[in-house]
GURODREN-529903 format. One record per residue (C-alpha): residue number from 1; residue in one letter; x, y, z. Coordinates in nm, 2 decimals, decimal comma. Layout:
N
PT resi resn     c1     c2     c3
PT  NUM    A      X      Y      Z
...
//
This chain:
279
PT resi resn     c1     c2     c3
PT    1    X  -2,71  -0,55  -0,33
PT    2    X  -2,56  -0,22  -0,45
PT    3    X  -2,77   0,08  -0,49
PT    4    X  -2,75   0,24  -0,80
PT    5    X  -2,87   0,54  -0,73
PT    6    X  -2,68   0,76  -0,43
PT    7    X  -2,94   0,87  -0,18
PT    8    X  -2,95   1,30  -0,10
PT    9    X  -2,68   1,41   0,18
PT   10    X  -2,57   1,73   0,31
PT   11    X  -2,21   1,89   0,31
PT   12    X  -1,94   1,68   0,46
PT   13    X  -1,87   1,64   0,85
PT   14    X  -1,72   1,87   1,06
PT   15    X  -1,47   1,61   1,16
PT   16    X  -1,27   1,59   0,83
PT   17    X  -1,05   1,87   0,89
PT   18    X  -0,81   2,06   0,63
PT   19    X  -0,76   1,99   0,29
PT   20    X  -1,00   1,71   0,30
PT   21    X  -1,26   1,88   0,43
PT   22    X  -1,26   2,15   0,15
PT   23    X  -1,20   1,92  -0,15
PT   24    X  -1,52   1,73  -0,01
PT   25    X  -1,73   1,98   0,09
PT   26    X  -1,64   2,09  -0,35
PT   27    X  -1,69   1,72  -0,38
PT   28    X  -2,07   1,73  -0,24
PT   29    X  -2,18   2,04  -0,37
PT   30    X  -2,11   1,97  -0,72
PT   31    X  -2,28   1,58  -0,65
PT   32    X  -2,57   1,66  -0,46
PT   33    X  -2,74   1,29  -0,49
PT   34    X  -2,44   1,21  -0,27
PT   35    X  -2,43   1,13   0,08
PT   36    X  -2,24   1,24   0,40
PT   37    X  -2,38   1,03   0,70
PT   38    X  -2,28   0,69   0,55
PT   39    X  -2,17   0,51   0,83
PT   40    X  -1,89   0,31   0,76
PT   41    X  -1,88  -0,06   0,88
PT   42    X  -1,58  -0,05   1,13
PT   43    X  -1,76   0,34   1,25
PT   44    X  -1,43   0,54   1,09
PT   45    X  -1,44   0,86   0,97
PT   46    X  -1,39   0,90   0,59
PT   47    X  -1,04   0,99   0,62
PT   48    X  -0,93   0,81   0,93
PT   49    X  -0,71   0,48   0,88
PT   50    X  -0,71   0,17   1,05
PT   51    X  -0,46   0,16   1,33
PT   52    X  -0,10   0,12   1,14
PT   53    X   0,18  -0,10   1,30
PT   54    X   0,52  -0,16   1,16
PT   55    X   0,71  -0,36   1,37
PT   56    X   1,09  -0,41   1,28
PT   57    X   1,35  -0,72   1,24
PT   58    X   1,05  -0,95   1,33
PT   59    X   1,21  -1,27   1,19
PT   60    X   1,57  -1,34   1,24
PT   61    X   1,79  -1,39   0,91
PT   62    X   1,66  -1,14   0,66
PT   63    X   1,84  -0,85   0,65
PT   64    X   1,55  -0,67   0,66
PT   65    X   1,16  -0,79   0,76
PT   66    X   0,87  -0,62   0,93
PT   67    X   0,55  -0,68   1,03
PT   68    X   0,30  -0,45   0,90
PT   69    X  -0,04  -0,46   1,03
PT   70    X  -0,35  -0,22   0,88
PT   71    X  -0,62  -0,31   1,16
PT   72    X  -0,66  -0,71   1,07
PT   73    X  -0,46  -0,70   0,78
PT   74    X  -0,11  -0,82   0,87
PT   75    X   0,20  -0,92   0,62
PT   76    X   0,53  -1,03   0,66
PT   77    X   0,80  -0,84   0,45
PT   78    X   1,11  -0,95   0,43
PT   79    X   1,43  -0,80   0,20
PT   80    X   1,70  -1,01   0,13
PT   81    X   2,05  -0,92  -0,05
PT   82    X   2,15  -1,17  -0,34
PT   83    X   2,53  -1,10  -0,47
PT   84    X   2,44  -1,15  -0,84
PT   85    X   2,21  -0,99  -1,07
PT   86    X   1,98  -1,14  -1,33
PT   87    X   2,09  -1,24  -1,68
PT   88    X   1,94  -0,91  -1,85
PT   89    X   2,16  -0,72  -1,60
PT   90    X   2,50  -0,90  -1,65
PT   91    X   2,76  -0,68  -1,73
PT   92    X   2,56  -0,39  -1,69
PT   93    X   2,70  -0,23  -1,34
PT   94    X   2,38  -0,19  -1,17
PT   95    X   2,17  -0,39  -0,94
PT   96    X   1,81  -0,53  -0,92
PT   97    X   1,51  -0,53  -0,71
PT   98    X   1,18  -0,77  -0,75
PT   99    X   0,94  -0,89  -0,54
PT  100    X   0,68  -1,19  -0,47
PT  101    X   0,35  -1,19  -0,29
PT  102    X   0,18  -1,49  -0,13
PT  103    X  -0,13  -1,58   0,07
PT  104    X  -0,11  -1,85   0,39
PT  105    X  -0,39  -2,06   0,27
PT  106    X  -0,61  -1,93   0,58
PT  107    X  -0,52  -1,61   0,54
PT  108    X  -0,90  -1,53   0,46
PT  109    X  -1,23  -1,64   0,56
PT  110    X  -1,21  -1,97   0,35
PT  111    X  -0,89  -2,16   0,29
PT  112    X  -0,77  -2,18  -0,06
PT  113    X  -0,52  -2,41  -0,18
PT  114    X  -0,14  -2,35  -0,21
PT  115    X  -0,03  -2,18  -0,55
PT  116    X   0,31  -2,43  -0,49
PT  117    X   0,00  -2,69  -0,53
PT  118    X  -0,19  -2,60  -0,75
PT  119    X   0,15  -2,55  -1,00
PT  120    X   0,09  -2,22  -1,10
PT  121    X   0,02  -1,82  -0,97
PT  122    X  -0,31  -1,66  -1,02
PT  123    X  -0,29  -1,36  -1,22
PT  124    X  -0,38  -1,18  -0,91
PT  125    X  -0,09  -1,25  -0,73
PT  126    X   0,16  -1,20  -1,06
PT  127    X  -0,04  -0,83  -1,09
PT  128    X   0,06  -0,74  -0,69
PT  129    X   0,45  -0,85  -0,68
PT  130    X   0,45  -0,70  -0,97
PT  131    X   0,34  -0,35  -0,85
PT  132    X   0,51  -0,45  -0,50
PT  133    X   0,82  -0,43  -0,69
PT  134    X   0,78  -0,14  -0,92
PT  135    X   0,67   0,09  -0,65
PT  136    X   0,98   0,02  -0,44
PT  137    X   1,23   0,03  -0,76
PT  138    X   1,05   0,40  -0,83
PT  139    X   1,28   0,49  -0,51
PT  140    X   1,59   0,31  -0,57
PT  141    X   1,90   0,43  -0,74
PT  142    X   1,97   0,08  -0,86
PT  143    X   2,31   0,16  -0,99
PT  144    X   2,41   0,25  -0,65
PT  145    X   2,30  -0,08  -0,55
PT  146    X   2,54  -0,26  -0,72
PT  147    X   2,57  -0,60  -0,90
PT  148    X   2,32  -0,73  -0,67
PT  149    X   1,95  -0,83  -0,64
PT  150    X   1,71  -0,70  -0,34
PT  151    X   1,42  -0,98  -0,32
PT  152    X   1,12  -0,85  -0,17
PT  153    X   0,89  -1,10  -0,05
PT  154    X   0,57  -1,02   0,13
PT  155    X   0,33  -1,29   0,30
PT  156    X  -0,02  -1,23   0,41
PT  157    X  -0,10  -1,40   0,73
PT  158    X  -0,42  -1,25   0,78
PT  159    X  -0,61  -1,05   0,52
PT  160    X  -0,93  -0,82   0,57
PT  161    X  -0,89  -0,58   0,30
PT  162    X  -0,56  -0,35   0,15
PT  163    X  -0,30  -0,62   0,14
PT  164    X  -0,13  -0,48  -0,18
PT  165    X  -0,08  -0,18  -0,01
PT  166    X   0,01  -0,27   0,36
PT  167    X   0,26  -0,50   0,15
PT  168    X   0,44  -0,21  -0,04
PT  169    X   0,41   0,02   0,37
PT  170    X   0,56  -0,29   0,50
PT  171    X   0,85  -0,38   0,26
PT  172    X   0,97   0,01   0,19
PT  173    X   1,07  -0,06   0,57
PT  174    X   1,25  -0,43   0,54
PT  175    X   1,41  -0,27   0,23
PT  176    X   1,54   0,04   0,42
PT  177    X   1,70  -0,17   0,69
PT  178    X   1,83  -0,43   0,42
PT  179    X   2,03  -0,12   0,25
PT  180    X   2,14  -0,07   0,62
PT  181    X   2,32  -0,36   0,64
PT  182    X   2,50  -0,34   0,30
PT  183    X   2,61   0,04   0,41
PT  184    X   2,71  -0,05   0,75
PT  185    X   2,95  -0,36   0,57
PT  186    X   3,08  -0,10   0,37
PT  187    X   2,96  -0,31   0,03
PT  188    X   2,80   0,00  -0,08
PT  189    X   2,93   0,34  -0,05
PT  190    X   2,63   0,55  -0,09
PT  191    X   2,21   0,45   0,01
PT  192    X   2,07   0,41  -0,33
PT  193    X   1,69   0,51  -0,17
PT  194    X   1,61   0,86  -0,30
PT  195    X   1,27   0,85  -0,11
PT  196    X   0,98   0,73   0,09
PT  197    X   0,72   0,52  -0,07
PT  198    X   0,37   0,41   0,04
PT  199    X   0,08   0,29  -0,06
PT  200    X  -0,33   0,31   0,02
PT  201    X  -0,67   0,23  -0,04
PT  202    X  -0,96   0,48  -0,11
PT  203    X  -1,34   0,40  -0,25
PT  204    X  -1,64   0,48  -0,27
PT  205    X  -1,85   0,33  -0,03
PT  206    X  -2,25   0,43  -0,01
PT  207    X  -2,19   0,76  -0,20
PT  208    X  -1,88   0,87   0,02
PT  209    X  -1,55   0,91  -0,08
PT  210    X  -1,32   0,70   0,21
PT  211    X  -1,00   0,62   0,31
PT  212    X  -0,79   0,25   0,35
PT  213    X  -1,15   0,01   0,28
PT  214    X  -1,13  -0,27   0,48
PT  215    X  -1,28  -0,62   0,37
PT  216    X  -1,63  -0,54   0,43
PT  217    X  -1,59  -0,14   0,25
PT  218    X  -1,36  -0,35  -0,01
PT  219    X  -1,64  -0,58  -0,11
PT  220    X  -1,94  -0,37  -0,14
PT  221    X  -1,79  -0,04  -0,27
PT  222    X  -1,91   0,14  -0,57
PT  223    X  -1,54   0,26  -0,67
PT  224    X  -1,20   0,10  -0,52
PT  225    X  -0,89   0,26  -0,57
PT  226    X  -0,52   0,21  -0,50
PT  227    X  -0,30   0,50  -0,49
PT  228    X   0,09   0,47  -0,43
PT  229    X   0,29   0,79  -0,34
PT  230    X   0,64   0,89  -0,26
PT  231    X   0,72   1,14   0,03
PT  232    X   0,82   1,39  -0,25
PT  233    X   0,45   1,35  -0,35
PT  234    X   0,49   1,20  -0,65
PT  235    X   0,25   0,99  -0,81
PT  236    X   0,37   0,60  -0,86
PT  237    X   0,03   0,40  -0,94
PT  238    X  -0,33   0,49  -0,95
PT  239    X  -0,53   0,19  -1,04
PT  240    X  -0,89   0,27  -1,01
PT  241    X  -1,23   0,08  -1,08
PT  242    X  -1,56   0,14  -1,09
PT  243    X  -1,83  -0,17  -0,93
PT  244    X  -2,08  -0,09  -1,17
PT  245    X  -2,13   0,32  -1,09
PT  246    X  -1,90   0,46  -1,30
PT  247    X  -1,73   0,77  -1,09
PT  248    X  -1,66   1,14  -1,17
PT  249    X  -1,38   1,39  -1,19
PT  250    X  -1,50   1,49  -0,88
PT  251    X  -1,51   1,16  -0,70
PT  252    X  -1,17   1,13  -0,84
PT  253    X  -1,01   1,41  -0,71
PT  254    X  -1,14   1,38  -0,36
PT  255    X  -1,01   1,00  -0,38
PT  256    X  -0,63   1,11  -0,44
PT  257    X  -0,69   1,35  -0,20
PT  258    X  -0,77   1,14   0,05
PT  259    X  -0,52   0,87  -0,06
PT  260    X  -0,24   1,17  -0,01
PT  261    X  -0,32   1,26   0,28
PT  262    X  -0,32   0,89   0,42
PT  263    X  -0,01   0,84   0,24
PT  264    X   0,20   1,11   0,43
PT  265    X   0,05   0,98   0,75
PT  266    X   0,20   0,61   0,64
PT  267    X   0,55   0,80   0,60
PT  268    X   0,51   0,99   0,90
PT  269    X   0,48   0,59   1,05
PT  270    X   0,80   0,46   0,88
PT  271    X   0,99   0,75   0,95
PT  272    X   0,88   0,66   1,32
PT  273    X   0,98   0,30   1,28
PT  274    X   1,35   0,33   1,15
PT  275    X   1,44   0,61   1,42
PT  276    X   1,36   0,35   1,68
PT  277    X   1,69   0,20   1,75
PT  278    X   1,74  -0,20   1,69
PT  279    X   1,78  -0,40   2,03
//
């Protein structure tokens, strides 16, 4: 059961270097009932990530799909390029991008029925394609797309924690290469991308502001956070909650501090991934 009260700490460790290290070092000064020597489950630092993969063009017929992998969370994102727009857009002269987010069924520690079965989506999965999609559409130029649609579909096939946000890492990079294909066949003229996006997870877990919670962080944090960035820096989501201990301002800031600092780290690794050449 969750403390309610935060046991005493000292200043933060010497291994969170930079920015980090001064906004929490503010961050624990001004919250001295806070503590510093929590020791996370998986033994990570505060502001270290799980290991990151993005591996490219891992199914064959999208035209663009990745596996993305934050330590045990891994999802398929795929991108694929519809020549017609929806009804809303008709006539209009631009283009479209949505998305759809889905669960295997033992994709967590229980299996859980099918939506397809059970006839309907769970709010839960409606409120994630829903921010899959406008985080990637924050980035597109969609009239450079064109009268067409980009679907965005991203399937968890293993979930420990962060799968909204692996999703959105993931599919920036099945988009990119999608947009690829449609310059490189000369259907569009121009990239309509004007930047990087990416997504993490920050909390609050035993009194200490952390980085990309895994399942065990996820479920017994005092404050859970998802933050999604561009490479500009710009802010595209921030949905924040508190598990019964409301947070502060300062809690807050060191959270989107540590969220942007993971974030350009997650663009450093998709930048990685498109330079590598396609076999």
């Amino acid at each position: 059961m969750r403390a309610a009260v935060r046991s005493t700490g000292r200043a933060a460790p010497d291994a969170i270097g930079g920015k980090i290290a001064v906004s929490l070092l503010l961050f624990f000064q001004t919250n001295p009932n806070m503590t510093d020597n929590t020791q996370r489950p998986s033994g990570r630092q505060a502001n270290q990530l799980r290991d990151v993969r993005i591996t490219r063009h891992y199914t064959k017929h999208a035209e663009g799909s990745v596996l993305v992998e934050f330590g045990d969370t891994k999802v398929i994102c795929t991108a694929s390029i519809a020549e017609s727009v929806p009804s809303f857009l008709r006539d209009r002269g631009q283009g479209w991008l949505t998305a759809e987010y889905g669960m295997l069924p033992r994709a967590t520690h229980t299996r859980s029925d099918r939506e397809a079965a059970r006839g309907k989506q769970t709010g839960r999965t409606q409120e994630i394609q829903r921010l899959i999609g406008r985080a990637l559409r924050s980035v597109f130029d969609l009239e450079k797309l064109g009268a067409r649609t980009l679907h965005i579909d991203c399937d968890v096939i293993q979930a420990d924690g962060g799968t909204r946000t692996a999703s959105i890492t993931g599919a920036f990079v099945a988009a990119h290469d999608a947009v690829a294909k449609l310059l490189a066949t000369g259907r569009i003229e121009s990239s309509p991308i004007t930047d990087y996006v990416a997504a993490i997870s920050v909390g609050v877990y035993d009194g200490l502001p952390v980085l990309d919670l895994d399942y065990d962080e996820d479920s017994q944090c005092d404050t859970d956070m998802n933050v999604v960035m561009t490479g500009a820096g710009g802010f595209v989501e921030i949905q924040g909650t508190a598990e019964g201990v409301p947070f502060s301002r300062d809690e807050m800031n060191s959270l989107l501090d540590l969220a942007s600092d993971g974030i350009n780290t997650l663009i450093a690794k998709q930048k990685a991934a498109l330079e590598q050449k396609s076999e």
